[in-house]
PyMOL Python script that loads the backbone (N, CA, C, O; Angstrom):
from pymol import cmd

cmd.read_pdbstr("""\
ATOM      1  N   UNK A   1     118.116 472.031  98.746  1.00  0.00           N
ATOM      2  CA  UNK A   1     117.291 470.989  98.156  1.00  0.00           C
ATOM      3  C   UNK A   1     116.843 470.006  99.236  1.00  0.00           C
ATOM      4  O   UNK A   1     117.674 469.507  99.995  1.00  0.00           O
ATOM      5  N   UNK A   2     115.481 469.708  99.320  1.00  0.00           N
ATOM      6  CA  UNK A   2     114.918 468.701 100.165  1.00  0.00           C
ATOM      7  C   UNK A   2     115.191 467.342  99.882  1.00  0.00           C
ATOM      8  O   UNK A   2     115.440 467.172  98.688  1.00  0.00           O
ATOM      9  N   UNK A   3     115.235 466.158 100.676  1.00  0.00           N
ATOM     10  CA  UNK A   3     115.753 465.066  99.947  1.00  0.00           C
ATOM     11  C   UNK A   3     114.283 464.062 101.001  1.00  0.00           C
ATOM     12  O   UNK A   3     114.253 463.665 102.166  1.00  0.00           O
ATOM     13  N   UNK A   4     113.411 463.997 100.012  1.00  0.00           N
ATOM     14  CA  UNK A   4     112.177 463.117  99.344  1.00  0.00           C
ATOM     15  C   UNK A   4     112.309 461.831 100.806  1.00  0.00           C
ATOM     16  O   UNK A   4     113.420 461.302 100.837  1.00  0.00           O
ATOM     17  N   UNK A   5     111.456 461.411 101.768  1.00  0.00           N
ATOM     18  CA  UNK A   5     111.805 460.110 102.443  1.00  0.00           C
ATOM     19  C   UNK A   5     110.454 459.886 101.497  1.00  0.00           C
ATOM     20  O   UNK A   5     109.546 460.429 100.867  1.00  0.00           O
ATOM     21  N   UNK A   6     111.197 458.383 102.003  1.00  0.00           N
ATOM     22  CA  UNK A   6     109.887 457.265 101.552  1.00  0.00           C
ATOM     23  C   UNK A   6     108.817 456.566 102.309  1.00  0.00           C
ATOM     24  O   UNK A   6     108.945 456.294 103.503  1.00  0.00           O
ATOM     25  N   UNK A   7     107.978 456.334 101.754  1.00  0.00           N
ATOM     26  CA  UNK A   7     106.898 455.958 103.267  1.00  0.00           C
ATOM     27  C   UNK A   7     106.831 455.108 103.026  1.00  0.00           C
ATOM     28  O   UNK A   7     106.893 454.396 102.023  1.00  0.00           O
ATOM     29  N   UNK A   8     106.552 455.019 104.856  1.00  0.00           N
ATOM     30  CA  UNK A   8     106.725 453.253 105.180  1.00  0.00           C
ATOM     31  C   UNK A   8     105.309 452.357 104.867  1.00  0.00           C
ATOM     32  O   UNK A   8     104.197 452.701 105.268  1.00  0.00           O
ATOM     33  N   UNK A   9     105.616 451.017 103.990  1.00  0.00           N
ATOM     34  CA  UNK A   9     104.665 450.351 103.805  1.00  0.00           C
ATOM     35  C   UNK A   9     104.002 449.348 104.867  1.00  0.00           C
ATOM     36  O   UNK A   9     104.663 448.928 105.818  1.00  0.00           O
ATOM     37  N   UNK A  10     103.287 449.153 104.756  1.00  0.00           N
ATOM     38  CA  UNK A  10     102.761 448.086 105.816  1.00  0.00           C
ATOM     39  C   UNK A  10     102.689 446.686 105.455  1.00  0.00           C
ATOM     40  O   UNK A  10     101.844 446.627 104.562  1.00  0.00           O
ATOM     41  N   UNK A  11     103.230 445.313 105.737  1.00  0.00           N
ATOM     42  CA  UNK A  11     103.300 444.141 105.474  1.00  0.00           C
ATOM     43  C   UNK A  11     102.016 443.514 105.702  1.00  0.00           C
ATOM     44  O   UNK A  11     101.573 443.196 106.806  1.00  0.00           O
ATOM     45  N   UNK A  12     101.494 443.371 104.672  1.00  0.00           N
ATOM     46  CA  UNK A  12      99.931 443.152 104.085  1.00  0.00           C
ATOM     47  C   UNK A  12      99.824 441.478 104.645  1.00  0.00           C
ATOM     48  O   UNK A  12      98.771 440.935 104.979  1.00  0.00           O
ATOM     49  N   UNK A  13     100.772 441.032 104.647  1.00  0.00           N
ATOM     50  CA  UNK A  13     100.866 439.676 105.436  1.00  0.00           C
ATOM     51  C   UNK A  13     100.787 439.531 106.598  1.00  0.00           C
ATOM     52  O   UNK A  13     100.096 438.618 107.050  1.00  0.00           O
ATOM     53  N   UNK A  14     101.613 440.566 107.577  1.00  0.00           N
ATOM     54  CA  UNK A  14     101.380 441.141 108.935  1.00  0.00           C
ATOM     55  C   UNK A  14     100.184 441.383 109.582  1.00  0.00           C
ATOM     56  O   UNK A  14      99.888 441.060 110.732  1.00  0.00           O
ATOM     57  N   UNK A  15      99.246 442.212 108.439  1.00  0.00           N
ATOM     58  CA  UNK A  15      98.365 443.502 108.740  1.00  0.00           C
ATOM     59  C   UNK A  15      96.945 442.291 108.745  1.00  0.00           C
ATOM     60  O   UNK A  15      95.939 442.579 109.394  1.00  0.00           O
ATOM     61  N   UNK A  16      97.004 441.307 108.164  1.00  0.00           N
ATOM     62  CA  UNK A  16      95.373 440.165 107.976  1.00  0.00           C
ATOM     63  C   UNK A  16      95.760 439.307 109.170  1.00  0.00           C
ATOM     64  O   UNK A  16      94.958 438.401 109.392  1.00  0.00           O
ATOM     65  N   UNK A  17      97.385 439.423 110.446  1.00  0.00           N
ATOM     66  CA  UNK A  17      97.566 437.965 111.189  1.00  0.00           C
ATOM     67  C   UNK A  17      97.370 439.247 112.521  1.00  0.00           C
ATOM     68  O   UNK A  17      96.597 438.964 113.436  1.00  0.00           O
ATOM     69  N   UNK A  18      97.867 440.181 112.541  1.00  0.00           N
ATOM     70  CA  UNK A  18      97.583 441.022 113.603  1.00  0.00           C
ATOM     71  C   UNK A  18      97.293 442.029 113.971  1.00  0.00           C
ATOM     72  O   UNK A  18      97.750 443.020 113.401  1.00  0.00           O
ATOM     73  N   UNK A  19      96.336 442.169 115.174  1.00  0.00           N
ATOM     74  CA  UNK A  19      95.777 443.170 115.612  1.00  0.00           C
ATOM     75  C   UNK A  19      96.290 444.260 116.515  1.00  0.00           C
ATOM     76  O   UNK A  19      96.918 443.867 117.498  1.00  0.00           O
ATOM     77  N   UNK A  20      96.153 445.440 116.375  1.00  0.00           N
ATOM     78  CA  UNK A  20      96.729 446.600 117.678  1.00  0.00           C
ATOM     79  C   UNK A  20      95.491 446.687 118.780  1.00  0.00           C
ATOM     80  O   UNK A  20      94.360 446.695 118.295  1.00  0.00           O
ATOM     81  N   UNK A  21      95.573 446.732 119.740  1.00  0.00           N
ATOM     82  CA  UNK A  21      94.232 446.705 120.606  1.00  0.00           C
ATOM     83  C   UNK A  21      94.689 448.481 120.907  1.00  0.00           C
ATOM     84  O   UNK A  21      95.842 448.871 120.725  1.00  0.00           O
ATOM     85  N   UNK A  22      93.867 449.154 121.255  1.00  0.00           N
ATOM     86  CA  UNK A  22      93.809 450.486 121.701  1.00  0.00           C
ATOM     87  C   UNK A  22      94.902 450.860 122.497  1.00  0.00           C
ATOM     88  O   UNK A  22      95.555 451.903 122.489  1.00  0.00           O
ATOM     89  N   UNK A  23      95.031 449.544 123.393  1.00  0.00           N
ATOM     90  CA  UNK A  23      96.238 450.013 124.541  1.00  0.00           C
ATOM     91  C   UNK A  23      97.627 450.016 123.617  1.00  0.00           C
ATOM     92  O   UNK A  23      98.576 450.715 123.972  1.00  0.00           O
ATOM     93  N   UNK A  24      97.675 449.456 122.793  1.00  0.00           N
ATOM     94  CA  UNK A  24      99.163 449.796 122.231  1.00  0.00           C
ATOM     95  C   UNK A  24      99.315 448.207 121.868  1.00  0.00           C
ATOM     96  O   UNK A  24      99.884 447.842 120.839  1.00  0.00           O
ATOM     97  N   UNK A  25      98.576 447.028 123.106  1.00  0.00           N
ATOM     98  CA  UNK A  25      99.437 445.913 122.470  1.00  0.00           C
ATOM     99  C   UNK A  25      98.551 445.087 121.344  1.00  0.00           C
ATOM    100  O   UNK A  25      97.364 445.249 121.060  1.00  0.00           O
ATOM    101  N   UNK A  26      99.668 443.989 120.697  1.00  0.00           N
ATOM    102  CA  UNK A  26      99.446 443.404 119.745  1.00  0.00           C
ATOM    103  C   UNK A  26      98.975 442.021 120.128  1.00  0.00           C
ATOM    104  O   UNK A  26      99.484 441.230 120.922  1.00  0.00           O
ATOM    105  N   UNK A  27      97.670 441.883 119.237  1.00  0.00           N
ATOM    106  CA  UNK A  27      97.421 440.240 119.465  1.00  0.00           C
ATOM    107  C   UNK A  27      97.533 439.690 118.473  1.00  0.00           C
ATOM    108  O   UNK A  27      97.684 440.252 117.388  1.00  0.00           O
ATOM    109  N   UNK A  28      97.465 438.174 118.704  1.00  0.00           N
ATOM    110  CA  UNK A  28      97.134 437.017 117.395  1.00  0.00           C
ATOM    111  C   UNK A  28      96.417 436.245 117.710  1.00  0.00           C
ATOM    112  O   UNK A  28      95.761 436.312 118.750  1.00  0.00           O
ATOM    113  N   UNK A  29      96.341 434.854 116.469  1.00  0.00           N
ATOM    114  CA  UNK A  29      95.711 434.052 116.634  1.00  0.00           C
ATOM    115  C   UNK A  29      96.439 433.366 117.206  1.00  0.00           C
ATOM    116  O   UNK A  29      97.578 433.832 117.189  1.00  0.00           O
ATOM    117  N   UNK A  30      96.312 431.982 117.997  1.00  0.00           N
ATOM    118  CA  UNK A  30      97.233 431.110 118.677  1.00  0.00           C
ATOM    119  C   UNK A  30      97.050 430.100 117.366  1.00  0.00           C
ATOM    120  O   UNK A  30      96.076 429.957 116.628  1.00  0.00           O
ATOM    121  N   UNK A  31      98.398 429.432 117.353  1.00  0.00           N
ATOM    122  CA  UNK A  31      98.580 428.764 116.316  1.00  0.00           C
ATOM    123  C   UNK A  31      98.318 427.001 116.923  1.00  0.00           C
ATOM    124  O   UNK A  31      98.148 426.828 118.130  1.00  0.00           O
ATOM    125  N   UNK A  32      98.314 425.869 116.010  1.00  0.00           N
ATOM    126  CA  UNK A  32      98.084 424.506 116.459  1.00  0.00           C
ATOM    127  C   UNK A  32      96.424 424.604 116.367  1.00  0.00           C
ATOM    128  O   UNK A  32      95.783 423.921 117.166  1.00  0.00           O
ATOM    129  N   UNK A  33      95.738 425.413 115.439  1.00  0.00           N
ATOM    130  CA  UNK A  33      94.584 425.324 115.493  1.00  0.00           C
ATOM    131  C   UNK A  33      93.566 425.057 114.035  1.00  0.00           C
ATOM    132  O   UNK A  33      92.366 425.302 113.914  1.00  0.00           O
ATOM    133  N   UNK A  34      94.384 424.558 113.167  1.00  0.00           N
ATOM    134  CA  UNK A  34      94.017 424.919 111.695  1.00  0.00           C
ATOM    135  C   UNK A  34      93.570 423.531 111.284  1.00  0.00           C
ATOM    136  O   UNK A  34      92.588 423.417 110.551  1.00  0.00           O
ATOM    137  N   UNK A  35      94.133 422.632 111.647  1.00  0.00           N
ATOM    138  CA  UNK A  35      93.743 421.242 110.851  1.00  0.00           C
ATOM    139  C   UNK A  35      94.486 419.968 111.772  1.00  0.00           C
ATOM    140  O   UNK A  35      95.174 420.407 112.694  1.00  0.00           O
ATOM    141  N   UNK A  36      94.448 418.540 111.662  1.00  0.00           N
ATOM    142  CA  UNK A  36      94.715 417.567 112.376  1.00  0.00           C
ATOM    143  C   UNK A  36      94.180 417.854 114.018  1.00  0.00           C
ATOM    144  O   UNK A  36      94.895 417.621 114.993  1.00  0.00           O
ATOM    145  N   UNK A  37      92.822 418.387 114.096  1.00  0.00           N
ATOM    146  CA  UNK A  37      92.331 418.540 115.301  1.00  0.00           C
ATOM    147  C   UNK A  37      91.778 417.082 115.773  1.00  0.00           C
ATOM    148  O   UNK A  37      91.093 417.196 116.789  1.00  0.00           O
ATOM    149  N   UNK A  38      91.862 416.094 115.427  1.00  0.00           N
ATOM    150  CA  UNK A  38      91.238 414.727 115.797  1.00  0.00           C
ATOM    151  C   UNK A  38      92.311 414.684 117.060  1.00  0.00           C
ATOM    152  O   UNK A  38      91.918 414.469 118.207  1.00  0.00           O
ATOM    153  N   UNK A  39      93.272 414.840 116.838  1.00  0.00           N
ATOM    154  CA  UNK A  39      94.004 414.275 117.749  1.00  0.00           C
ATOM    155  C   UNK A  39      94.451 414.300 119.309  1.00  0.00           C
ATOM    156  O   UNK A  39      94.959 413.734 120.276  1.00  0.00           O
ATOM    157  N   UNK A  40      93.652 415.766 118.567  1.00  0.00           N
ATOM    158  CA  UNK A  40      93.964 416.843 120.094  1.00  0.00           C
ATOM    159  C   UNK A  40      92.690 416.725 121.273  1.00  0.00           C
ATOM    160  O   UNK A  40      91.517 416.524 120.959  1.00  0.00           O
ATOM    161  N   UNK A  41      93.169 416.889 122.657  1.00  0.00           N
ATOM    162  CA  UNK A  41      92.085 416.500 123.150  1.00  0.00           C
ATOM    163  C   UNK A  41      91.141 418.139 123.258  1.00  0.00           C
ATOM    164  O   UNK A  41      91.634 419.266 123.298  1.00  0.00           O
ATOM    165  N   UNK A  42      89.644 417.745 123.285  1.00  0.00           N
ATOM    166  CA  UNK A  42      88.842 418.663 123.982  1.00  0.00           C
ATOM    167  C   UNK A  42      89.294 420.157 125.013  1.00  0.00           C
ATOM    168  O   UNK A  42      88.697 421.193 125.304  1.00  0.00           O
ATOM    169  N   UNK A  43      90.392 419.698 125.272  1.00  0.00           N
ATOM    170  CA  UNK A  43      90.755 420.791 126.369  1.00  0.00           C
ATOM    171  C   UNK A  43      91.597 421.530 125.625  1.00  0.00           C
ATOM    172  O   UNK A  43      91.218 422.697 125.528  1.00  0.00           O
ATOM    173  N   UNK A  44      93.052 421.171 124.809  1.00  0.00           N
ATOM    174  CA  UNK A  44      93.723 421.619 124.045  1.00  0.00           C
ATOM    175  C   UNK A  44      93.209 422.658 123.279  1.00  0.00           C
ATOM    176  O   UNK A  44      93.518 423.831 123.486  1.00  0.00           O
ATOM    177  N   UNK A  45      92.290 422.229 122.233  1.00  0.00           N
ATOM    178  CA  UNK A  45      91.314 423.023 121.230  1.00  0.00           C
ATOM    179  C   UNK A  45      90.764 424.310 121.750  1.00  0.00           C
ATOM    180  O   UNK A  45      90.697 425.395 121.174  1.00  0.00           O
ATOM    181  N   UNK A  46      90.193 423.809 123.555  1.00  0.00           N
ATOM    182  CA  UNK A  46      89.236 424.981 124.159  1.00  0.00           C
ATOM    183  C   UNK A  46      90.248 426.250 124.277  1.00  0.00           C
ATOM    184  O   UNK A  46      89.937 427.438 124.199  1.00  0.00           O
ATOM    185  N   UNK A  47      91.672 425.636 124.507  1.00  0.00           N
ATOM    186  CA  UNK A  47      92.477 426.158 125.359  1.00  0.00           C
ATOM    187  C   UNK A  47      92.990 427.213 124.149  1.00  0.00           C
ATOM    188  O   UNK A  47      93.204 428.337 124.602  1.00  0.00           O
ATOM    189  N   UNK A  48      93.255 427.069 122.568  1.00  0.00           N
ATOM    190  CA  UNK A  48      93.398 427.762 121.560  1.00  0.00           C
ATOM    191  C   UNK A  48      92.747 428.908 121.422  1.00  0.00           C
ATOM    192  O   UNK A  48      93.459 429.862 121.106  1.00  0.00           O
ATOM    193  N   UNK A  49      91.773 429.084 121.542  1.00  0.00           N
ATOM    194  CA  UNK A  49      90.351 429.978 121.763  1.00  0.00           C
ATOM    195  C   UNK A  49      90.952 431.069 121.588  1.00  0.00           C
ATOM    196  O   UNK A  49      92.047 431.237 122.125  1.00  0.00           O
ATOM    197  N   UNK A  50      90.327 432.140 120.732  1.00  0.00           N
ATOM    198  CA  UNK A  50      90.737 433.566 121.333  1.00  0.00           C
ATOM    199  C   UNK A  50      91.959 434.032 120.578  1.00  0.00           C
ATOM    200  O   UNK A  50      92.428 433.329 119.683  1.00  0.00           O
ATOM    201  N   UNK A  51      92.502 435.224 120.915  1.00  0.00           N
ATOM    202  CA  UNK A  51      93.476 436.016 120.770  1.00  0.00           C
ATOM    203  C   UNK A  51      94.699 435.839 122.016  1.00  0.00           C
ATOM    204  O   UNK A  51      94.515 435.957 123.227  1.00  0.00           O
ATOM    205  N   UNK A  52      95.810 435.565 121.403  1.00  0.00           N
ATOM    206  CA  UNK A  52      96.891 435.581 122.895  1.00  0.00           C
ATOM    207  C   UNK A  52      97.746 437.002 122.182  1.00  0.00           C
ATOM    208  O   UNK A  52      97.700 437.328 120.996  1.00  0.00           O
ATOM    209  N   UNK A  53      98.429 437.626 123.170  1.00  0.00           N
ATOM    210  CA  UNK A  53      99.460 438.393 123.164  1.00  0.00           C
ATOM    211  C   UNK A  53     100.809 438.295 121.975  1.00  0.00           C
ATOM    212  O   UNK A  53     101.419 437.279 121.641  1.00  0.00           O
ATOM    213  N   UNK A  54     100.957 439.329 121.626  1.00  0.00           N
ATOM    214  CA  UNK A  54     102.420 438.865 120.990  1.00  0.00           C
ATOM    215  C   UNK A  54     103.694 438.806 122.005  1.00  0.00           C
ATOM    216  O   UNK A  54     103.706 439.802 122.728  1.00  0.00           O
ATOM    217  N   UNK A  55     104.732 437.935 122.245  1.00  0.00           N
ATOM    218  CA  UNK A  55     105.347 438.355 122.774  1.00  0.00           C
ATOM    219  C   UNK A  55     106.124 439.080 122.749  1.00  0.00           C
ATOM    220  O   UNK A  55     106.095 439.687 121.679  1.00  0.00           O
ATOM    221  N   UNK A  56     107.298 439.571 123.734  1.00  0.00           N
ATOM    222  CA  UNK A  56     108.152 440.656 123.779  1.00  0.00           C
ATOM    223  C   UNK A  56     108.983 440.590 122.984  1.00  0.00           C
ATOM    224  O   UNK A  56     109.234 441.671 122.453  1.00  0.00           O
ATOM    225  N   UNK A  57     109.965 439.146 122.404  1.00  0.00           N
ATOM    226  CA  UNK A  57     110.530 439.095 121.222  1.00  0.00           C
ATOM    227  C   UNK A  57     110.664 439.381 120.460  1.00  0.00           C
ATOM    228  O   UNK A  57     111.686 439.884 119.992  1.00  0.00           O
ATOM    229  N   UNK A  58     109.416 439.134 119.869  1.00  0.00           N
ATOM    230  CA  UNK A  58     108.899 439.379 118.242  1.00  0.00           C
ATOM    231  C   UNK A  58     107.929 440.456 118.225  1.00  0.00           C
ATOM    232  O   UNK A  58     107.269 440.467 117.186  1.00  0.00           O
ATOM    233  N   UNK A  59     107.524 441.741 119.405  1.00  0.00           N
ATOM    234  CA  UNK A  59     106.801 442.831 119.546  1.00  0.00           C
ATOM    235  C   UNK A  59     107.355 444.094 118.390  1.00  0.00           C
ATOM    236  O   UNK A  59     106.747 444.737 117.533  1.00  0.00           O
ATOM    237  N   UNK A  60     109.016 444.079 118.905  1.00  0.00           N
ATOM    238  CA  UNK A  60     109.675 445.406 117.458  1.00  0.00           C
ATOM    239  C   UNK A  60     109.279 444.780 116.611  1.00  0.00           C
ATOM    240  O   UNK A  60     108.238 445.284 116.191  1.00  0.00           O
ATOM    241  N   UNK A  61     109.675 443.483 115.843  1.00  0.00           N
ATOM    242  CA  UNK A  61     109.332 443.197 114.302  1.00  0.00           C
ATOM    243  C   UNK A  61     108.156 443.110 113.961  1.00  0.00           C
ATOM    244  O   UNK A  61     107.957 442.805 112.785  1.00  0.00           O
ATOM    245  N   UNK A  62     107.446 443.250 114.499  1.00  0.00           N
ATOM    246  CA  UNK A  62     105.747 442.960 114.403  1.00  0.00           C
ATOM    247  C   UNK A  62     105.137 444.375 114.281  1.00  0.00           C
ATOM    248  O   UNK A  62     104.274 444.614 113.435  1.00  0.00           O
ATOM    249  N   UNK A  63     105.700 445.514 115.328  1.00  0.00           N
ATOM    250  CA  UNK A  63     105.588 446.743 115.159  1.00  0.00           C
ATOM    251  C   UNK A  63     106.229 447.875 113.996  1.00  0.00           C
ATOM    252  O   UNK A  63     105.859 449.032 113.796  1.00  0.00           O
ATOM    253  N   UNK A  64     107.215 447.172 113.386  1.00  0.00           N
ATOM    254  CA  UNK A  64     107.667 447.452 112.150  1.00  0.00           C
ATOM    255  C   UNK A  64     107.268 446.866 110.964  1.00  0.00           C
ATOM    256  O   UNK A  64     107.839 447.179 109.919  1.00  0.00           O
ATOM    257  N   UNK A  65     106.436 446.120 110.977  1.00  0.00           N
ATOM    258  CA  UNK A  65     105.832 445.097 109.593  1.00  0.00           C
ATOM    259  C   UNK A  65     104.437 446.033 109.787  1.00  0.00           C
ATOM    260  O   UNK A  65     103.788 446.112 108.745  1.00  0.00           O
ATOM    261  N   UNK A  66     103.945 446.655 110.782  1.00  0.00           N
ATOM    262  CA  UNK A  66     102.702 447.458 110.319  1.00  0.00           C
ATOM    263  C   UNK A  66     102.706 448.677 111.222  1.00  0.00           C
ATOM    264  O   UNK A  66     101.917 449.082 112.075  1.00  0.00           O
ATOM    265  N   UNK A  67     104.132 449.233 110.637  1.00  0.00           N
ATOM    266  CA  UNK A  67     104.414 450.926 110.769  1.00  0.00           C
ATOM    267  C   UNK A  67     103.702 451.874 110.297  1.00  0.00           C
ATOM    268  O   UNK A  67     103.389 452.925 110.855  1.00  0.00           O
ATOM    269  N   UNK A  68     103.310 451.332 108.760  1.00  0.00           N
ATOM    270  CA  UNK A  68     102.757 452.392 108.173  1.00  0.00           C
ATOM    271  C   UNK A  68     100.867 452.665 108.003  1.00  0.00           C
ATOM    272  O   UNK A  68     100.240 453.492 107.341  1.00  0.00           O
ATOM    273  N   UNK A  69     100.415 451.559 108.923  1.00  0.00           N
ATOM    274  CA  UNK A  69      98.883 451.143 109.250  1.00  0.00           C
ATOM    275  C   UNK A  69      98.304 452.503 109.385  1.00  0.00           C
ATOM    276  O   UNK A  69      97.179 452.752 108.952  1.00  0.00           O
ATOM    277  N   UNK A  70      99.044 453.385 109.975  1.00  0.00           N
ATOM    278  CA  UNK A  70      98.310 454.864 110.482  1.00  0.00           C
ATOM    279  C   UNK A  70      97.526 455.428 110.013  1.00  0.00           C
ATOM    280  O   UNK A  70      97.126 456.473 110.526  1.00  0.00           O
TER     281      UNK A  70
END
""", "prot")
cmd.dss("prot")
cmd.show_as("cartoon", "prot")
cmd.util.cbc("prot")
cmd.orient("prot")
């Protein structure tokens, strides 16, 4: 008798905050960018811009919250 695995879901919360780039790694948005921007100077804001890296830390759990993206 075969015994049934289950497939892996993908964390739909995960899957709308981050991206896989072709090479394998993961980006995001940089956070400190959503609201109370008065305060921040001009350079700060510029400096948000863009996509940064995930880091190495939080790379397995991030790669396991959208296992099943395939």
């Amino acid at each position: 008798m075969k015994v049934k695995k289950n497939k892996l879901k993908t964390h739909k919360g995960a899957a709308k905050r981050f991206k896989v780039q072709a090479s394998g790694k993961i980006k995001h948005r940089c956070a400190f960018k959503n609201h109370i921007l008065t305060k921040k100077s001009a350079k700060t804001i510029r400096k948000l811009r863009g996509l940064t890296e995930v880091c190495k830390s939080d790379e397995k759990a991030v790669q396991q919250m959208l296992a099943g993206q395939n």
